[in-house]
C-alpha positions in Angstrom: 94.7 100.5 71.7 96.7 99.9 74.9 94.9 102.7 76.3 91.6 101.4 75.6 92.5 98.1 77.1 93.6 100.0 80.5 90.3 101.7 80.7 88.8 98.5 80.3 90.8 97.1 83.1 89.8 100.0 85.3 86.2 99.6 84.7 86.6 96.0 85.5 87.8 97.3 88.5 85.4 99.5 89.5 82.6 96.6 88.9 84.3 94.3 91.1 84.6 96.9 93.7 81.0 98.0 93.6 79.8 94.0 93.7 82.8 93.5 96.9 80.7 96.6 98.7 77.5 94.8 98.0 79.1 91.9 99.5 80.7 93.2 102.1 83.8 91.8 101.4 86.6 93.2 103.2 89.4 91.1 101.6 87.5 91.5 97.7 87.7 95.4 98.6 91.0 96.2 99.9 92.6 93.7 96.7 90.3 95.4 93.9 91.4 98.9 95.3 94.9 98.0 95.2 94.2 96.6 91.3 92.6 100.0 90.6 95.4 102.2 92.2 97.7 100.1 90.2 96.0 100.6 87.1 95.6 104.4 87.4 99.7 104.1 88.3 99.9 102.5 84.3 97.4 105.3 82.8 99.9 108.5 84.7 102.1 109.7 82.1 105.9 108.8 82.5 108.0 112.2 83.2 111.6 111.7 81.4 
């Protein structure tokens, strides 16, 4: 279920970077990038 959610968080992501493109949004794109790298950080599998 968690996993689902963070999927869902990343393609929330990637819609609000495609519509910051459109836009031309410099701010809207560099923040969404940073919320997607973040994102992809919580989906990488811990290493013990």
């Amino acid at each position: 279920m968690h996993l689902i959610a963070w999927l869902l968080f990343l393609v929330c992501g990637i819609i609000y970077l495609i519509a910051s493109i459109r836009d031309r949004d410099p701010l809207m794109i560099s923040g969404t990038i940073c919320f997607i790298v973040a994102v992809v950080i919580f989906l990488l599998p811990i290493k013990k």
